[in-house]
PyMOL Python script that loads the backbone (N, CA, C, O; Angstrom):
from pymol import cmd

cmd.read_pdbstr("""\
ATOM      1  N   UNK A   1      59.219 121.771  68.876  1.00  0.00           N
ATOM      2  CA  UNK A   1      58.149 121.778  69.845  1.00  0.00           C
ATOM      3  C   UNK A   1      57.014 122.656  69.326  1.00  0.00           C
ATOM      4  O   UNK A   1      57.292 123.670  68.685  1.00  0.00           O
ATOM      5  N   UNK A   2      55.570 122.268  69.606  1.00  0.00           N
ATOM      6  CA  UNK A   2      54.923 122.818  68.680  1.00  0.00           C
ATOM      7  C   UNK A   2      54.242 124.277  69.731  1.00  0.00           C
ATOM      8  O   UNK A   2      53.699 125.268  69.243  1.00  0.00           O
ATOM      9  N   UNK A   3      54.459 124.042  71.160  1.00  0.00           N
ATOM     10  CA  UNK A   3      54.599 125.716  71.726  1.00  0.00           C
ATOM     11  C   UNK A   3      54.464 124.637  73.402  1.00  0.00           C
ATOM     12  O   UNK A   3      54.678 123.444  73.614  1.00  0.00           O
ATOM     13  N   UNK A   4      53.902 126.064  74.525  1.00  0.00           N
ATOM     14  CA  UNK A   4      54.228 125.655  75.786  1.00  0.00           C
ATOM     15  C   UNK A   4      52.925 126.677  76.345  1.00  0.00           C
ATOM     16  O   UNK A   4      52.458 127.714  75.874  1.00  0.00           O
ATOM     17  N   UNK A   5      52.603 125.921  77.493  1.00  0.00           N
ATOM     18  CA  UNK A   5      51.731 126.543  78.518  1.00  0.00           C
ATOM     19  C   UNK A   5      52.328 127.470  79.271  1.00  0.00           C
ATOM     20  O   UNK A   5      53.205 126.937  79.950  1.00  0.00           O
ATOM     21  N   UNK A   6      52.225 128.901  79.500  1.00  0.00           N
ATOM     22  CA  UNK A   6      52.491 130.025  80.352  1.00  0.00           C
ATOM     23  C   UNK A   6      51.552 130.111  80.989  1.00  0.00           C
ATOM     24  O   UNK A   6      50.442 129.728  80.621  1.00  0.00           O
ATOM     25  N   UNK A   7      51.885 130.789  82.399  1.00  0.00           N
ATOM     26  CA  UNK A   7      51.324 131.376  83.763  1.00  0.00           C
ATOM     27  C   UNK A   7      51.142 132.576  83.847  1.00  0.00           C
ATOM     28  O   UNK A   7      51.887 133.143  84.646  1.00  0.00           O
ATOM     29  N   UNK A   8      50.378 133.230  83.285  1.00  0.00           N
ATOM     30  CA  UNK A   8      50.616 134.922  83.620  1.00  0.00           C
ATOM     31  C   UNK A   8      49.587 135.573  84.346  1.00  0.00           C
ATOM     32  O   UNK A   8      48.360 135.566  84.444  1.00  0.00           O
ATOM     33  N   UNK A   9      50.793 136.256  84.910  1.00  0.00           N
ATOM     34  CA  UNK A   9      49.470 137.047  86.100  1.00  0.00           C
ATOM     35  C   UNK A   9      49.120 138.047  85.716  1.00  0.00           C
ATOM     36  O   UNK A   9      49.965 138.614  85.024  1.00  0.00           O
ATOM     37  N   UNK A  10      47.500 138.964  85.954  1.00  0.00           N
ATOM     38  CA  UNK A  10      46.538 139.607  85.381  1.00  0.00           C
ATOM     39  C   UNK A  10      47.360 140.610  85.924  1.00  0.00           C
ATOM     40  O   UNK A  10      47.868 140.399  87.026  1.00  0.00           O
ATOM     41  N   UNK A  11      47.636 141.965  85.168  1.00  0.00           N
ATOM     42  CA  UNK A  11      47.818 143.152  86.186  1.00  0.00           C
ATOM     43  C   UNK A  11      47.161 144.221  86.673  1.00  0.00           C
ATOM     44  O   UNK A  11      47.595 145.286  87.114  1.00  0.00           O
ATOM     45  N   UNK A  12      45.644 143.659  86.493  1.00  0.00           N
ATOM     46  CA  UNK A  12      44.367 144.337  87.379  1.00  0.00           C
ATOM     47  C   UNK A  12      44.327 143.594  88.645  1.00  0.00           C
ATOM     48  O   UNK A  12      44.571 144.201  89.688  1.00  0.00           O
ATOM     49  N   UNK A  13      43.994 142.120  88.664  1.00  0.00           N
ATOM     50  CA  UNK A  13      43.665 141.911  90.017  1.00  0.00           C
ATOM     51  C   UNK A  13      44.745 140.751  90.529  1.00  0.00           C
ATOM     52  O   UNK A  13      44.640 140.027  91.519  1.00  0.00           O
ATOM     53  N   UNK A  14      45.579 140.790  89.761  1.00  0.00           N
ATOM     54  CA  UNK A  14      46.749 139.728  90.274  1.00  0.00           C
ATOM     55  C   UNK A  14      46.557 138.178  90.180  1.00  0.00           C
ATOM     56  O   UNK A  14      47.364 137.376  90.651  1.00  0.00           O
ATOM     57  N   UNK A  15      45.581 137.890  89.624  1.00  0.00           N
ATOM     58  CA  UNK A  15      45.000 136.384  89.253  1.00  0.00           C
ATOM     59  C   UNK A  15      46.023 135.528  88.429  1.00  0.00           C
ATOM     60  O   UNK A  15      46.383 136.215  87.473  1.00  0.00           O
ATOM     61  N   UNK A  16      46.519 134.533  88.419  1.00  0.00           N
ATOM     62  CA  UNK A  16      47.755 133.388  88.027  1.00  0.00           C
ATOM     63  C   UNK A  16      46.478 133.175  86.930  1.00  0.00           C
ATOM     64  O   UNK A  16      45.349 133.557  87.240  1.00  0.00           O
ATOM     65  N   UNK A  17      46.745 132.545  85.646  1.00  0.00           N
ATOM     66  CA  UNK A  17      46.166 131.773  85.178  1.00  0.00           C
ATOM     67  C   UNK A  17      47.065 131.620  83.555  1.00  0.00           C
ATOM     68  O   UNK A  17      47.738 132.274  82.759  1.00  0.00           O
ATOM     69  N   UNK A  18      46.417 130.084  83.825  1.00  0.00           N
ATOM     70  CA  UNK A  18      47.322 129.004  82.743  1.00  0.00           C
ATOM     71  C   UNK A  18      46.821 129.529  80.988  1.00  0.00           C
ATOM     72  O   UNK A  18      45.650 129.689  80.645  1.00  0.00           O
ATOM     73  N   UNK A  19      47.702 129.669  80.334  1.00  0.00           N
ATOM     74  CA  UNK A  19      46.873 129.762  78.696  1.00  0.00           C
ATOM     75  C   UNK A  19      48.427 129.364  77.942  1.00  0.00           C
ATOM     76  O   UNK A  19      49.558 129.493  78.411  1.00  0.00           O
ATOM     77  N   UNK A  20      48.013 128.870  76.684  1.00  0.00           N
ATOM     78  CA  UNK A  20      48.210 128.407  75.950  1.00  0.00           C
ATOM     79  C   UNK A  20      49.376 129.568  74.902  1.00  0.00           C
ATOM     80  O   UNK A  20      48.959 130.400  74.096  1.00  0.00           O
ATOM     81  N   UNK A  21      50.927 129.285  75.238  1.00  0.00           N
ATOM     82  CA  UNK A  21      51.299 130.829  74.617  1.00  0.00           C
ATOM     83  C   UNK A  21      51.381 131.283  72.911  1.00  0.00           C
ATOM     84  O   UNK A  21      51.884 132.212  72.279  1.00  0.00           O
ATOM     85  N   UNK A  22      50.469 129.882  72.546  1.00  0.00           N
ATOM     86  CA  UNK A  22      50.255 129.978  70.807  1.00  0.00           C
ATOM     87  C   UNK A  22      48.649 130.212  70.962  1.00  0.00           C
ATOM     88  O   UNK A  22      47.921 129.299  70.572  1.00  0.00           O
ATOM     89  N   UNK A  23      48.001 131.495  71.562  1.00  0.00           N
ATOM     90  CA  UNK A  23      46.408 131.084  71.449  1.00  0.00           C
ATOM     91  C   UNK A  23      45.753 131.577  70.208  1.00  0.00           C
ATOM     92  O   UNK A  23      46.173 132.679  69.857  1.00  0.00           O
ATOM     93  N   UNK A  24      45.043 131.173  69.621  1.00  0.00           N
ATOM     94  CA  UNK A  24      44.392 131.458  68.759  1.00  0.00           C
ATOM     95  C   UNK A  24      42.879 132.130  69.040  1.00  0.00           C
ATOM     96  O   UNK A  24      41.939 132.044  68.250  1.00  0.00           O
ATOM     97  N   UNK A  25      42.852 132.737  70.187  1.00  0.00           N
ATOM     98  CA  UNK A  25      41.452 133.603  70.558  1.00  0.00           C
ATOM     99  C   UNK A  25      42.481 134.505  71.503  1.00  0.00           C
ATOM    100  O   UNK A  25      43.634 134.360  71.911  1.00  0.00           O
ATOM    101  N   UNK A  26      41.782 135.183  71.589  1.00  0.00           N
ATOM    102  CA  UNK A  26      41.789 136.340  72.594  1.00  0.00           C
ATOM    103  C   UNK A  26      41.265 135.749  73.827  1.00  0.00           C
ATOM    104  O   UNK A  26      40.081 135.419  73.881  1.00  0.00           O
ATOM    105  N   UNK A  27      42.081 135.585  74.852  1.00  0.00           N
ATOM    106  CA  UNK A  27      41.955 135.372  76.602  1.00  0.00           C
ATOM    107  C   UNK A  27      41.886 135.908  77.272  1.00  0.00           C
ATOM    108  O   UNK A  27      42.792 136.735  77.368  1.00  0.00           O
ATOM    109  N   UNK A  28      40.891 135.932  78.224  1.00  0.00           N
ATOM    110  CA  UNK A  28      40.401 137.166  79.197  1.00  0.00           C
ATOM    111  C   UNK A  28      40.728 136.564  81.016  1.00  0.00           C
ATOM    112  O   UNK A  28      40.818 135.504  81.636  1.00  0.00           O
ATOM    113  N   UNK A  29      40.790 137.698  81.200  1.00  0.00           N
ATOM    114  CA  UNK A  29      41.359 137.388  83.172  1.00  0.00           C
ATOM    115  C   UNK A  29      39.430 136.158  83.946  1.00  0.00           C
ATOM    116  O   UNK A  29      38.218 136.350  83.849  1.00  0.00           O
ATOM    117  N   UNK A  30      39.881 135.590  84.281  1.00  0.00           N
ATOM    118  CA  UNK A  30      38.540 134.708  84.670  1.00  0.00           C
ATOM    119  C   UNK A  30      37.774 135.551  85.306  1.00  0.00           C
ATOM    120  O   UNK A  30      36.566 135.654  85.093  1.00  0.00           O
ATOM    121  N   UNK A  31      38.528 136.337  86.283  1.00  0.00           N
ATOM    122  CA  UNK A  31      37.904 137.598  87.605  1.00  0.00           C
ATOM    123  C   UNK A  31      37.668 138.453  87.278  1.00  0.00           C
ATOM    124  O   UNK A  31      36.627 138.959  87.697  1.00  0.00           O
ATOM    125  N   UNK A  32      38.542 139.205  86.253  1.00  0.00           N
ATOM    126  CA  UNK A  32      38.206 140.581  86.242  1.00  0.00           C
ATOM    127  C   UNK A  32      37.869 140.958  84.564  1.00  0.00           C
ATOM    128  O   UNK A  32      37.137 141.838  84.111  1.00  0.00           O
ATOM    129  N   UNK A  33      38.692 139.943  83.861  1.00  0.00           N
ATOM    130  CA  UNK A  33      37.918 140.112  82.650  1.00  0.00           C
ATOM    131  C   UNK A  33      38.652 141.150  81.698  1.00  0.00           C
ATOM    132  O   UNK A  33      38.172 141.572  80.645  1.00  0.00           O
ATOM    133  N   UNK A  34      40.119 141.562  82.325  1.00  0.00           N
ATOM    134  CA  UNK A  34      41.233 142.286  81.479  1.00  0.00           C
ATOM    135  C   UNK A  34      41.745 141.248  80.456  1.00  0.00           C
ATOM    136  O   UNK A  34      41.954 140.079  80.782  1.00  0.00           O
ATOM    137  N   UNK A  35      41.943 141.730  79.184  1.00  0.00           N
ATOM    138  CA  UNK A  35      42.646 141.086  78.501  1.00  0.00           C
ATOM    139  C   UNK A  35      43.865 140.565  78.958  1.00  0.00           C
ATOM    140  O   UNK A  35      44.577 141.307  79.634  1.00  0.00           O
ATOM    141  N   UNK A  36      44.319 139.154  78.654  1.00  0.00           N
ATOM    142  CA  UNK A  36      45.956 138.353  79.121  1.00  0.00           C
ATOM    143  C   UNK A  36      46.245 138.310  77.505  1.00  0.00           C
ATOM    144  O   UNK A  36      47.452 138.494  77.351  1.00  0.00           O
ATOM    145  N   UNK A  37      45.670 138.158  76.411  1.00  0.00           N
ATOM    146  CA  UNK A  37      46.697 137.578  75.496  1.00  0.00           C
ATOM    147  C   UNK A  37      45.848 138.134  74.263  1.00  0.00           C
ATOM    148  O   UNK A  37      44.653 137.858  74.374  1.00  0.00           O
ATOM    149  N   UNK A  38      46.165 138.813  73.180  1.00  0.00           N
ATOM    150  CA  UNK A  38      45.316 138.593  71.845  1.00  0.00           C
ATOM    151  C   UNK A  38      46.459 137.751  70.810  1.00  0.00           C
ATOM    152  O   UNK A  38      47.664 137.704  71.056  1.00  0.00           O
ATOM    153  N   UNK A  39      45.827 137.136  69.664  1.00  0.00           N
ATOM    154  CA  UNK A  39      46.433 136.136  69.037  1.00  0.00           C
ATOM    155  C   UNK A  39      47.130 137.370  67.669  1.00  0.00           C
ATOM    156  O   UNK A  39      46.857 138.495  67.252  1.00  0.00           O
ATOM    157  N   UNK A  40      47.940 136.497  67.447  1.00  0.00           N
ATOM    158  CA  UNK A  40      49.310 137.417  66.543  1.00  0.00           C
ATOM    159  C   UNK A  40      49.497 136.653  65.413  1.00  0.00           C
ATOM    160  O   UNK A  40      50.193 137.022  64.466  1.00  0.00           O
ATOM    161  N   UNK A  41      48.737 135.298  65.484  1.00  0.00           N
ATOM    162  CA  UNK A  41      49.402 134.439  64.231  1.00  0.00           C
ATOM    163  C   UNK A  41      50.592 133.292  63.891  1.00  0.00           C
ATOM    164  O   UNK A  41      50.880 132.436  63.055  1.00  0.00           O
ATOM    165  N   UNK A  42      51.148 133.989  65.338  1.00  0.00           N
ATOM    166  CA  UNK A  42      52.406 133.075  65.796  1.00  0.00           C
ATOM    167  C   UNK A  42      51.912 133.075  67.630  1.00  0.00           C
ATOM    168  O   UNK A  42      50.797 132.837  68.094  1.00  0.00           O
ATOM    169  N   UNK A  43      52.974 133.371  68.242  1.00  0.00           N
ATOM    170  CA  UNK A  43      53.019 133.703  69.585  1.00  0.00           C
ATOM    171  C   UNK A  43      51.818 134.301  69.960  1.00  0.00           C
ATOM    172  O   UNK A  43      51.445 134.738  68.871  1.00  0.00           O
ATOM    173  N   UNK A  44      50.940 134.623  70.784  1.00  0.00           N
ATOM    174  CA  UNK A  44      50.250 135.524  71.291  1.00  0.00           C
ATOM    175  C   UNK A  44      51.010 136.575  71.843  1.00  0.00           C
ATOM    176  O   UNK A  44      52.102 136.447  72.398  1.00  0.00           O
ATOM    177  N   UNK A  45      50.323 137.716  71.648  1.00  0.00           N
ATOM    178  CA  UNK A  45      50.689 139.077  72.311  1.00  0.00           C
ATOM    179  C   UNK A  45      50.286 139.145  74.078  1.00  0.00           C
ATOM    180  O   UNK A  45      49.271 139.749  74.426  1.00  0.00           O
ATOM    181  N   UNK A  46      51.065 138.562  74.964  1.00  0.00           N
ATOM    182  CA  UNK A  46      50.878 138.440  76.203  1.00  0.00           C
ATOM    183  C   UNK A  46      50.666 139.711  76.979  1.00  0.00           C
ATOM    184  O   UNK A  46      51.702 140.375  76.943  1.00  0.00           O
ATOM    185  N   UNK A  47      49.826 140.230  77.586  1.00  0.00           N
ATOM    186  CA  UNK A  47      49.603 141.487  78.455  1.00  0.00           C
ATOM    187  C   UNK A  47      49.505 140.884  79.959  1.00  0.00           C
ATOM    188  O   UNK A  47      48.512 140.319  80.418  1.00  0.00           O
ATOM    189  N   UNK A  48      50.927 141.154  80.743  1.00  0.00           N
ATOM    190  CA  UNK A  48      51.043 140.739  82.079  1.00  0.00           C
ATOM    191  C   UNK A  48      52.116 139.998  82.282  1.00  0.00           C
ATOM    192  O   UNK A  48      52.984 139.687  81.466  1.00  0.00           O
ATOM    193  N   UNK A  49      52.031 139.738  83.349  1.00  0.00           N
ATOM    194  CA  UNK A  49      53.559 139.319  83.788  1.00  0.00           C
ATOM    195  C   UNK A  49      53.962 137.620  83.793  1.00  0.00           C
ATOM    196  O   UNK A  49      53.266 137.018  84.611  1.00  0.00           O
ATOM    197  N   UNK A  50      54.845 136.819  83.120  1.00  0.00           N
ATOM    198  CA  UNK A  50      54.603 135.584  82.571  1.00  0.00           C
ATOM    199  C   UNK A  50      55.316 135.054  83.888  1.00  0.00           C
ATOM    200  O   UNK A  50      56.522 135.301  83.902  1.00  0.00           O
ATOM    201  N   UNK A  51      54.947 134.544  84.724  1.00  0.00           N
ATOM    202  CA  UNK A  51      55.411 133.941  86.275  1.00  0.00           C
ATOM    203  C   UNK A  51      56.220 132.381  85.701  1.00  0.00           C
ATOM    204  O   UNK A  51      57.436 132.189  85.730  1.00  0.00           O
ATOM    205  N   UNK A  52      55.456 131.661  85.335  1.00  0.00           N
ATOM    206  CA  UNK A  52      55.704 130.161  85.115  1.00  0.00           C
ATOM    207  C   UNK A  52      55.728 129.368  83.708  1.00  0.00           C
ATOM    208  O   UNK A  52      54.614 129.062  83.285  1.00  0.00           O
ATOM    209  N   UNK A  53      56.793 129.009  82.957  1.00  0.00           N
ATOM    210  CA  UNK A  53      56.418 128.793  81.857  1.00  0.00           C
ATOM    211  C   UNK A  53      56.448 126.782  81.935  1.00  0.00           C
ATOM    212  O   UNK A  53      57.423 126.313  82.524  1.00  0.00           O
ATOM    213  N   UNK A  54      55.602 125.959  81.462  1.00  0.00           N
ATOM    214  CA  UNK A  54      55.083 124.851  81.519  1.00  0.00           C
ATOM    215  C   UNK A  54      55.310 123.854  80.153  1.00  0.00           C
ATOM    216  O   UNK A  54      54.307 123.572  79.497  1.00  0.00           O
ATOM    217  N   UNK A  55      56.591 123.343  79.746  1.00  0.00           N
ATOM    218  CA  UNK A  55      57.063 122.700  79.039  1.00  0.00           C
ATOM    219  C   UNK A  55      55.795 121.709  78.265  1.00  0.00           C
ATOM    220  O   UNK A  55      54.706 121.463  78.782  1.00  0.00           O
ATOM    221  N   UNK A  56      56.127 121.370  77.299  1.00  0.00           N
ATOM    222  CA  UNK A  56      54.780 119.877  77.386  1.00  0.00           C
ATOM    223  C   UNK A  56      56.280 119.149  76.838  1.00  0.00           C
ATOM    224  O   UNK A  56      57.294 119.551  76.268  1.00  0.00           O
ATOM    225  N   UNK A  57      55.745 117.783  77.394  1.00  0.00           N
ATOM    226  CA  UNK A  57      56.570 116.821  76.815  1.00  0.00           C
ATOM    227  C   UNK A  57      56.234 115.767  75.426  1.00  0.00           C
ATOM    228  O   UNK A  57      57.084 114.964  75.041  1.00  0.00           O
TER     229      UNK A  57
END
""", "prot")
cmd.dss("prot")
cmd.show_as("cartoon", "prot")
cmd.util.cbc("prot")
cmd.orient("prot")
């Protein structure tokens, strides 16, 4: 599988949001604008709490 969509919630303002858990940019909270993820090369380095993880088929 070539990776999967995670849910992680911001732990500044509690915001859900969907990203990509292979990202290749750095992802920011939509609201508040805390970092969720910087890229590692493999996995992203996730900052926050991963609620929902989203298979692709």
């Amino acid at each position: 599988m070539a990776g999967s969509f995670v849910t992680v919630a911001c732990p500044d303002c509690e915001n859900e949001q969907t990203l990509f858990e292979k990202a290749s940019s750095e992802v920011s909270c939509a609201v508040c604008g805390h970092t969720l993820a910087r890229p590692t090369g493999g996995k992203a380095a996730i900052e926050g709490e991963v609620t929902d993880v989203v298979e692709a088929r």
